[in-house]
C-alpha positions in Angstrom: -10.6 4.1 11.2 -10.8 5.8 7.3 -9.9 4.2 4.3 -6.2 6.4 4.4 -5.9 5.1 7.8 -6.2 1.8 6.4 -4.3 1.7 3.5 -1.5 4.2 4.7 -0.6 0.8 6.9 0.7 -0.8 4.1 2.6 2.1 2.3 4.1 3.2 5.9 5.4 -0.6 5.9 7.0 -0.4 3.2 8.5 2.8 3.6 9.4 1.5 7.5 11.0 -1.2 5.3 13.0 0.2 3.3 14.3 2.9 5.9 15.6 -0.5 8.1 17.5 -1.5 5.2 19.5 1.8 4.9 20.0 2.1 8.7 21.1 -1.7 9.2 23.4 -0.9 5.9 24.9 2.5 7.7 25.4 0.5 10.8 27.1 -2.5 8.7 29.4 0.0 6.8 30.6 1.8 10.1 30.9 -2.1 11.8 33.1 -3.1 8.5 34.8 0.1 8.0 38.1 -1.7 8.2 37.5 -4.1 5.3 35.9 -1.6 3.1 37.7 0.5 0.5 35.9 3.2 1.0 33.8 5.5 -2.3 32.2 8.7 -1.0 29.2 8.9 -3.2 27.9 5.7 -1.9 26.6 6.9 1.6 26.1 10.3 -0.1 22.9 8.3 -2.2 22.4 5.9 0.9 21.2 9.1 2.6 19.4 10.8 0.0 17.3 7.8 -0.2 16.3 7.4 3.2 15.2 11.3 3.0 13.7 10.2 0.0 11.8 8.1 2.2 11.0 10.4 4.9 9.5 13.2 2.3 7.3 10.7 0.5 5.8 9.2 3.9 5.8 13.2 4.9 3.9 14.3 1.6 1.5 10.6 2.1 -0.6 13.0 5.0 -1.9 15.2 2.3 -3.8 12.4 0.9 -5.6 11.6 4.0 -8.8 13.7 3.1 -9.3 11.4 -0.2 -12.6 9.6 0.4 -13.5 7.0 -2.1 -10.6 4.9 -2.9 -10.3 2.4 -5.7 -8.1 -0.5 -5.6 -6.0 0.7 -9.1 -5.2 4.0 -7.0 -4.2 2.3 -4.2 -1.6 0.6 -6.3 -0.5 3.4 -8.1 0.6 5.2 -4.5 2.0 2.1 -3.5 4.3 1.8 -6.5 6.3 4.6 -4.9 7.5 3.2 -2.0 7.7 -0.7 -3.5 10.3 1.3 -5.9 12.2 3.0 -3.5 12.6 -0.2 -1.3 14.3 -1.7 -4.3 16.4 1.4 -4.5 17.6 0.5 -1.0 18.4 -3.0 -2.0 20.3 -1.8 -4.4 22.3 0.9 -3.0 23.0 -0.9 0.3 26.0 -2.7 -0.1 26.5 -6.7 0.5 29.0 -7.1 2.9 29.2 -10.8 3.4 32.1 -12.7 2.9 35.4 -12.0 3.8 38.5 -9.9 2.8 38.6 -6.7 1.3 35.1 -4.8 -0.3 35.3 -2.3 -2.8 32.4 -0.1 -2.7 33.0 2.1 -5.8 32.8 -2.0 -7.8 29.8 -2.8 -5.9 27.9 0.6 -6.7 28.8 0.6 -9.8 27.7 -2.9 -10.6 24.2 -1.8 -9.1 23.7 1.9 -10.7 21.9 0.4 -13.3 19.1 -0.8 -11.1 19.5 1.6 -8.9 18.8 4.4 -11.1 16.1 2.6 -12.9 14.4 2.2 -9.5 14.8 6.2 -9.0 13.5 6.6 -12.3 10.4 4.3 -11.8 9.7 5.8 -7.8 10.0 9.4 -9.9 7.6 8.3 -12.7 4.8 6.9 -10.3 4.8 9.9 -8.0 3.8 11.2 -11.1 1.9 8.5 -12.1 0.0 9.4 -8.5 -0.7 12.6 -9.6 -2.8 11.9 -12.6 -4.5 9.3 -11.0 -5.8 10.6 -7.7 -6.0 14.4 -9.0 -6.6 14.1 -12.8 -3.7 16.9 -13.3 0.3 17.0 -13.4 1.9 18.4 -9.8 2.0 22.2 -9.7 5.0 24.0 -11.6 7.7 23.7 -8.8 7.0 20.4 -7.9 6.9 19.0 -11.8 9.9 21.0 -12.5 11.6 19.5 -9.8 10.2 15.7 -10.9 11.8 16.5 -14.7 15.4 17.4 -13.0 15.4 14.1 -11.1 14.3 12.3 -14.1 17.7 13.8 -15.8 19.4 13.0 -12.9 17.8 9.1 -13.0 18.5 9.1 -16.6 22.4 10.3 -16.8 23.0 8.1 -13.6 22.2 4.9 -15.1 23.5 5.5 -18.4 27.2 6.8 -17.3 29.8 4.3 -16.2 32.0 7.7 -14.9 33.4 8.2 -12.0 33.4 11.8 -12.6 29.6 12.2 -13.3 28.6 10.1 -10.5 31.0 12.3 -8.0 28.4 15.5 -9.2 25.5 13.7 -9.5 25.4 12.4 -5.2 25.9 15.6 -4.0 23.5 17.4 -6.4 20.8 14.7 -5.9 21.2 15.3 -2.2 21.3 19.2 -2.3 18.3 19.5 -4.7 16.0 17.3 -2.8 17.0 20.0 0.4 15.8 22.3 -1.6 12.9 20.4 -2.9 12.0 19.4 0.7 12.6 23.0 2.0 10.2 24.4 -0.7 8.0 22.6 -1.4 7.7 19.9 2.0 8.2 22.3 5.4 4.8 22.5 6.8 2.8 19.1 6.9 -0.6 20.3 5.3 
């Protein structure tokens, strides 16, 4: 076994974590559907974060030739994924209790966080960058990195209903794009 081998246990964890948490919330909203007044860009971000997920466990394998390994790095690339589980405990909602859940109160309550945690997950991929390669991602990929950090940025500082109704489906259709650009071929 290599060191990646090793240490990817830990991040793919993680990761593993943070996916149950969206699936068991999926499966929670469909098995409460009839207490829930329902707000569409809540499982709109539910399932841009578990792709979220998916493409940073996918883009993980392209560190797997690294050889010497430092305890600081590993930390750096394990940021990532200790962010995005928080994003996921955020942006599930709680269901307990009984009566009626409003899910546009609940996610709003939690955009704050939520966003922050997107903003933090986005600034240590970058972080990851500098640390393992000693350079900024290529164009595409920092380009791509600066629009989510807008996105991060204007989701946690609007309270609009409005803004966040653009900003779930644009987070989800630019990380297609990012993932079909940048992410289709594991290298």
């Amino acid at each position: 076994m290599g060191s990646f081998d090793y240490l990817s246990v830990l991040i793919s964890i993680v990761l593993g974590l943070g996916i149950t948490n969206l699936l068991t919330g999926f499966a929670a909203l469909v098995r409460q559907r009839g207490r829930l007044i329902g707000y569409w860009p809540l499982p709109i971000w539910m399932t841009t974060v578990f792709l979220i997920h998916v493409q940073t466990w996918w883009a993980l394998f392209g560190l797997r030739d690294m050889q010497q390994w430092s305890f600081a790095a590993f930390l750096v690339v394990l940021l990532q994924p200790v962010a995005l589980f928080v994003m996921t405990a955020l942006i599930v909602p709680d269901l307990a209790g009984t009566g009626k859940i409003d899910l546009r109160i609940g996610y709003f309550r939690e955009t704050r966080g939520f966003f922050g945690a997107l903003l933090f997950a986005l600034l240590a991929s970058l972080a990851k960058n500098l640390v393992l390669s000693g350079a900024m991602p290529e164009g595409r990929n920092l380009a791509a990195h600066i629009v989510f950090i807008a996105i991060a940025l204007v989701g946690g500082i609007s309270r609009s209903a409005r803004i966040h109704a653009v900003l779930a489906p644009l987070g989800l259709g630019l990380l297609a794009c990012y993932i079909g650009v940048l992410f289709t071929t594991l290298s």
